[in-house]
C-alpha angles and dihedrals in degrees: 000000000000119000145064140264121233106210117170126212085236144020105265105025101115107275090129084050090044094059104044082053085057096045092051097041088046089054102042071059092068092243124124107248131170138188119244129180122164102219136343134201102228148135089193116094151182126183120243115229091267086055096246106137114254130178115284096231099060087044085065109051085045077070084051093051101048097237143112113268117246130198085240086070090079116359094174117058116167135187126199114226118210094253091054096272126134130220138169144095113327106183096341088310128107111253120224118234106286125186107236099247093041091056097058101052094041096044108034110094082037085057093054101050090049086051094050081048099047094055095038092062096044079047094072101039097039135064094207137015123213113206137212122201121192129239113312132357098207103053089137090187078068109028092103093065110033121160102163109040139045092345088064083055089051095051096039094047097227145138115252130221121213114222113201123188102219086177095076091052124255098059090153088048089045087049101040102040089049100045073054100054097054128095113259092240088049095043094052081065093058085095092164139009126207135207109231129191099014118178115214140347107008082205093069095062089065096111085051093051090051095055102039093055089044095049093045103025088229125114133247115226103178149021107197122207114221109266114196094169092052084124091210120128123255129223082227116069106178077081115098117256123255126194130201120247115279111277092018122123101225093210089048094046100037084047096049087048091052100040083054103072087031129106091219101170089053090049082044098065101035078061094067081228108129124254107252 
């Protein structure tokens, strides 16, 4: 499968925003791209075209994408009750109230298979997959029975980018400790980092790039400047909310921004997705 996983050194730190850039840079390029996360946390929905409730966030990059919404795109959509309970849509069924734990030692070979399924399915009908993680990849509380992480790359067969918020602090302790806290095997799959949420002058963070290659080996493809009109909707939606200038397409203009300060051709390739 040709494509690429966006997985974030955090939770928050623009890995939703990230891949709705891809999906729309993939498909001004002429090439059939779709969205795809396993499973989100998440109160916030959208229905697929055949109305089964999927997360927000990939709806949207569908947009992105130009393309209809499936229900493929997320097959796993959960929501948290106040007693520590999750609901939500498991496979285009309602799921009963499950206790967390519970669910995932009762679901999660369930969860795989729906996943395999599920990419299976975007496989045959797409050229290329972009991919959300969730959080961290390296929860090791977690890590056996990952649904959402490295265990999606490895089932998808595809390359990882590893999205860093240099706008919290620590961003080369964020990228480092976790490039060490993955397995060798999973870490061989990190092909690119990007710099997310920069204030001010990219040029200025030169001397970090530079370490940061030198010290993982990995390059970096893009230092983002921080983009509050950006006018796309957030998971979180205790944010404000922005809104793109009059007469703007917020997918067109928050693609171009980050394309800008890519190096496309470079994530392109890494990709396995032609050159048009």
């Amino acid at each position: 499968m040709k494509g690429i996983m966006v997985m974030g050194t955090a939770s928050d730190v623009g890995k939703s925003l990230v891949c709705t850039a891809l999906c729309r840079l993939l498909a001004n390029d002429g090439i059939r791209v779709a969205p795809f996360k396993s499973q989100n946390l998440s109160p916030y929905t959208e229905l697929a075209i055949d109305g089964t409730p999927i997360s927000r966030a990939q709806f949207i990059q569908a947009e992105a994408a130009r393309t209809q919404p499936t229900a493929d795109m997320n097959p796993i959509i959960l929501q948290p009750g106040a007693d520590g309970t999750l609901t939500g849509t498991f496979c285009g069924e309602p799921l009963k109230p499950v206790n967390g734990m519970a669910y995932r030692d009762v679901y999660f070979e369930q969860a795989i298979q729906a996943i395999e399924r599920s990419l299976e399915s975007l496989g045959k009908s797409f050229e290329a997959i972009v991919i959300e993680g969730a959080g961290s990849p390296v929860e090791m509380n977690l890590r056996a029975r990952d649904i959402v992480n490295m265990r999606v790359a490895e089932l998808a067969d595809v390359p990882v980018v590893l999205v860093a918020d240099i706008d919290r602090g620590g961003v080369f302790a964020s990228i480092v400790g976790t490039l060490e806290l993955l397995q060798p095997s999973e870490r061989n799959r990190v092909k690119a980092i990007v710099i997310n949420k920069f204030k001010g002058d990219p040029a200025g963070f030169q001397e970090g790039v530079e370490f940061i290659e030198s010290y993982t080996g990995i390059p970096i493809v893009g230092v983002l400047p921080f983009k509050n009109d950006h006018g796309i909707a957030e998971e979180d939606t205790e944010r404000p909310e922005t809104h793109a200038p009059n007469g703007v397409d917020p997918y067109e203009a928050w693609s171009e921004h980050v394309r800008k300060h890519l190096n496309w051709p470079l994530l392109k390739e890494i990709m396995g997705v032609a050159i048009r």
